[in-house]
C-alpha positions in Angstrom: -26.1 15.0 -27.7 -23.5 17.6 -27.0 -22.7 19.9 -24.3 -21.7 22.7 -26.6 -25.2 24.8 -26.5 -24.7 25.3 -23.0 -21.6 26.6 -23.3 -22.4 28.9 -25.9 -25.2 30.1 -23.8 -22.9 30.8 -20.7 -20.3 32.4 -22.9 -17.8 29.8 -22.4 -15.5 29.5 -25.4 -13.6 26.4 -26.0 -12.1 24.5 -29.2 -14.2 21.3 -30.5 -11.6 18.8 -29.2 -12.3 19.7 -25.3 -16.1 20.1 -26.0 -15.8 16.0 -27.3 -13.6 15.3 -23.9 -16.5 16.8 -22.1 -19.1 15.1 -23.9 -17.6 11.8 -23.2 -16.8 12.7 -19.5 -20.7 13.6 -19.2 -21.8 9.8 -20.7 -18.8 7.9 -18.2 -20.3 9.7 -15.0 -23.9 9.0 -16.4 -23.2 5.8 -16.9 -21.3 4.9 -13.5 -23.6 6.8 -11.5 -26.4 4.5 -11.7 -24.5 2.0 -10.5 -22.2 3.7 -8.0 -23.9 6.7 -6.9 -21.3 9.3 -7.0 -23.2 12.1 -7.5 -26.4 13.9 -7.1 -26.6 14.6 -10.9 -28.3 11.6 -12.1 -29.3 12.8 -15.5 -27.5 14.4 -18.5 -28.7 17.3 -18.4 -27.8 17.8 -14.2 -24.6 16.3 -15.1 -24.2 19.3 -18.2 -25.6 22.0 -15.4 -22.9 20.8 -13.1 -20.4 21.1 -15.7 -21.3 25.1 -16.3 -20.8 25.0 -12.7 -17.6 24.0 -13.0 -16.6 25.9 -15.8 -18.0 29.5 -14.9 -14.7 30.9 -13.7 -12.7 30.7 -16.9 -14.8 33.4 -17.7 -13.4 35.5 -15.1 -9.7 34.7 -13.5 -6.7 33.2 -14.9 -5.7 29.5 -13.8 -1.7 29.0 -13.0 0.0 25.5 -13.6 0.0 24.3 -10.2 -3.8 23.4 -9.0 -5.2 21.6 -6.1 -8.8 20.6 -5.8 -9.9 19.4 -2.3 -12.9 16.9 -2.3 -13.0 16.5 -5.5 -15.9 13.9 -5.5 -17.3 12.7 -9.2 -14.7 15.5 -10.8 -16.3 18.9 -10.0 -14.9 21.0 -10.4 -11.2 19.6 -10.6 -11.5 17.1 -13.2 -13.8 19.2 -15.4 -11.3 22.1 -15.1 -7.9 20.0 -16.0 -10.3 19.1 -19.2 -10.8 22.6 -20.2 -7.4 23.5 -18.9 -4.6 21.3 -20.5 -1.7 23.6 -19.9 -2.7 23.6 -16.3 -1.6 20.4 -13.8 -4.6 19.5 -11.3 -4.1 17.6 -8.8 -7.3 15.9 -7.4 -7.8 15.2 -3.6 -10.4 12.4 -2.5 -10.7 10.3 -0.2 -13.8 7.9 -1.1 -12.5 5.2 -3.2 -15.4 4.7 -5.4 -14.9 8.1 -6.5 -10.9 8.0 -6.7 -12.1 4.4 -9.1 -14.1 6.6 -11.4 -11.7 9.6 -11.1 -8.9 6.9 -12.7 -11.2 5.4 -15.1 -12.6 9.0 -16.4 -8.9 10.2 -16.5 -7.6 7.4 -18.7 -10.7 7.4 -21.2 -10.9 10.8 -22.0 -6.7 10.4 -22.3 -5.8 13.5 -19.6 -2.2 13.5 -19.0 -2.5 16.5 -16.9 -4.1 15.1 -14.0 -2.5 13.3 -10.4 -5.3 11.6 -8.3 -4.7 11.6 -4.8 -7.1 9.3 -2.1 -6.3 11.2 0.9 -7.9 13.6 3.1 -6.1 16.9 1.9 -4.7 17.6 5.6 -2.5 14.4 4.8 -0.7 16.2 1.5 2.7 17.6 2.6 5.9 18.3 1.1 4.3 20.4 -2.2 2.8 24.3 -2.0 0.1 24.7 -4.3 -0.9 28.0 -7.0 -4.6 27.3 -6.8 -6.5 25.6 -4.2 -9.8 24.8 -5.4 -13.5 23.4 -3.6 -16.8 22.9 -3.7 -19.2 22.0 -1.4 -16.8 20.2 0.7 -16.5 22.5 4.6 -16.4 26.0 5.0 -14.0 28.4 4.3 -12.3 28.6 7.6 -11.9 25.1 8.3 -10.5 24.7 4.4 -8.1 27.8 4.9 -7.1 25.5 8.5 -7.0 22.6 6.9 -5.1 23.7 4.3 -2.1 25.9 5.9 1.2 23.3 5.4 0.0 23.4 1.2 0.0 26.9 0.6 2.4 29.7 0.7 2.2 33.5 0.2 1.4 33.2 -3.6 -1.6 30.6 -3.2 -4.9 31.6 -4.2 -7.8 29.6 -3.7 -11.7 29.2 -5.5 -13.7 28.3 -4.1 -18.0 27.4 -5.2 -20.2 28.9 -2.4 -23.8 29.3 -1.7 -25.6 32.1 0.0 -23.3 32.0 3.1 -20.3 32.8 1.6 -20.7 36.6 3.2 -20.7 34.9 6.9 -17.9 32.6 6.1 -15.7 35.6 5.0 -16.6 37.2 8.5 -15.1 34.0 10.4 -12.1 34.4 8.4 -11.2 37.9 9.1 -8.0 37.4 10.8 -6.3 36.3 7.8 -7.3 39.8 6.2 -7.9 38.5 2.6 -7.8 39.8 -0.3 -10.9 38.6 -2.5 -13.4 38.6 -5.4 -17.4 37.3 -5.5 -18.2 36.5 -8.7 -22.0 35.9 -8.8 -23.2 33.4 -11.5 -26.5 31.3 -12.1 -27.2 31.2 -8.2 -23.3 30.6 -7.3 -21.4 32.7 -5.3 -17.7 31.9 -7.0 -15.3 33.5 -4.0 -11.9 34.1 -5.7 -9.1 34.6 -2.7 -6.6 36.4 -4.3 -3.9 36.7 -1.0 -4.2 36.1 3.0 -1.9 38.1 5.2 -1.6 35.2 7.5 0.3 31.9 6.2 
């Protein structure tokens, strides 16, 4: 059982020793979900599809050392990212303890020592200006730009994994006049903000 077809098929490229990490994360969150329900993905093969998911944007944008992901839930995309991404430093924000349990146990099994776990809401974080803010599925992209304003400064980008209404979200937030990307993969909408004109 291995994850590595489904990279090869989405044209993700990465070395044997982080395809093994992600193998093993993929058996941990199978294995706790039955008993926890952390996720919607309750087989492997929804966890692996989750993990492409998370993964896509490799493909596409570069990834700076500082990394934030809001709502991080069962690890998409945050904790699958710092496992691809070892030169990177992710920290990941959520609130629901079960999940920040699993985050901890996932994070010391598969041995990442690039990873802070946070159990806060993200408009608690203060005091530290983030690279890359990242989200899925967690609020819109208005209320996460709000939400987000005392963590970022003129250099932040943000990703962020949208649905079909990313194109109305982007016309709430014209007032911060941002600079952006839609990368359209396997029915996601992957919005890459590259600058806002309003801090």
């Amino acid at each position: 059982m291995s994850i590595s077809v489904e990279l090869k098929n989405n044209n993700i490229v990465l070395d044997s020793f982080i395809i093994d990490q992600l193998d093993k994360f993929v058996l941990i969150l199978n294995e706790w979900n039955m008993t926890h329900n952390l996720t919607g993905a309750k087989t492997i093969g929804s966890i692996e599809n989750n993990i492409i998911d998370a993964l896509m944007p490799i493909n596409f944008m570069q990834f700076p050392q500082s990394i934030l992901d809001v709502g991080t839930g069962a690890g998409f995309p945050g904790l699958v990212l710092a496992i691809a991404l070892p030169n990177s430093h992710f920290t990941l924000c959520e609130p629901l303890q079960k999940r920040t349990a699993f985050l901890r146990f996932a994070m010391m099994e598969i041995e990442l020592n690039n990873v802070s776990i946070v159990g806060k809401k993200v408009e608690e974080l203060k005091d530290k200006k983030y690279k890359l803010i990242t989200s899925r599925a967690v609020t819109n992209t208005k209320l996460l730009l709000d939400l987000t304003s005392n963590i970022r400064d003129c250099d932040t980008q943000y990703l962020l994994y949208k649905g079909s209404r990313v194109f109305d979200e982007l016309s709430d937030i014209s007032q911060y006049q941002p600079t952006y990307d839609i990368i359209e993969k396997n029915f996601r909408n992957y919005l890459h903000i590259k600058s806002l004109n309003v801090i």
